[in-house]
C-alpha positions in Angstrom: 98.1 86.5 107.5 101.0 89.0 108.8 102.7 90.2 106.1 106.3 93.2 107.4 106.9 95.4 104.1 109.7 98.2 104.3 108.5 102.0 104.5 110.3 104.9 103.8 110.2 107.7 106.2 108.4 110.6 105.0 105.7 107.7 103.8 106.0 106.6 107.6 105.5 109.4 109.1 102.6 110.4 106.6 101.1 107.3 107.8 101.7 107.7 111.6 100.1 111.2 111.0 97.1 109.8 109.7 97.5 111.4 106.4 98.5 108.7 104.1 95.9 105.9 104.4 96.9 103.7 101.2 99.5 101.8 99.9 100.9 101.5 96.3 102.6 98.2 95.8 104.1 96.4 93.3 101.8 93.1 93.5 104.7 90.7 93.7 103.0 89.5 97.0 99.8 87.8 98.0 97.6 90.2 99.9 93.6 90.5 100.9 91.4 91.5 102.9 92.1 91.1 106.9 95.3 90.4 106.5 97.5 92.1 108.7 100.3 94.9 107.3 103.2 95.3 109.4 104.7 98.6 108.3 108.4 99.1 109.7 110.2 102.2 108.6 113.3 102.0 106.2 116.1 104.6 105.6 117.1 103.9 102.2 120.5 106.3 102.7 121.6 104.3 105.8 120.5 101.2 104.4 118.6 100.7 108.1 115.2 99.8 109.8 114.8 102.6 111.8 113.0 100.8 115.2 109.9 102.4 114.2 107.1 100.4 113.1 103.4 100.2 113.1 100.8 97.2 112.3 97.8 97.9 109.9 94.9 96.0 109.1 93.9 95.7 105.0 90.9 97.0 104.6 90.6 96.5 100.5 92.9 95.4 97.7 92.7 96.6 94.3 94.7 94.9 91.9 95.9 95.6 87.9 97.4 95.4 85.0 98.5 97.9 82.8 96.2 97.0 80.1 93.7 96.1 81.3 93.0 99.6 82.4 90.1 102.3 81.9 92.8 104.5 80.1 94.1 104.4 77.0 98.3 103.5 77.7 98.9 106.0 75.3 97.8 108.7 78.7 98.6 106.5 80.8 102.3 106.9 79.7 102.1 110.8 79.4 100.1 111.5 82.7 100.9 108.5 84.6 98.9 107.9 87.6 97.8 109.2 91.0 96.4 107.8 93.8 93.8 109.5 96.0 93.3 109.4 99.6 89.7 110.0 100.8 88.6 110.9 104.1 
């Protein structure tokens, strides 16, 4: 499936880079493996698709819910959460 989701800029351009090779999404959408990501860029000041877009393929999908986590929500709420890139 080809699925177009809104990117902002500096994300964009991370991702055009090569640096950012992940997404963190709200799972209000249906998404899996080998589906097709269609990444256009999105100024949120001007409101605007920018032209700019690139097509990614999903690779893996990680889905949860808050608790049903390894962390008690108690940290979870204090730390929050980060999301790391590995290369």
């Amino acid at each position: 499936m080809k699925i177009e989701k809104k990117v902002w800029p500096k994300y964009f351009q991370a991702i055009i880079e090569d640096k950012k090779n992940y997404e963190l999404r709200l799972a209000d959408w249906k998404c899996k493996e080998g589906d097709t990501l269609i990444l256009r860029e999105w100024d949120p000041k001007t409101k605007n698709y920018t032209g700019r877009e690139i097509t990614k393929k999903v690779k893996y999908v990680a889905k949860f819910k808050i608790d049903n986590l390894f962390w008690p929500k108690e940290d979870i709420e204090k730390y929050g959460f980060q999301i790391i890139s590995l290369g």
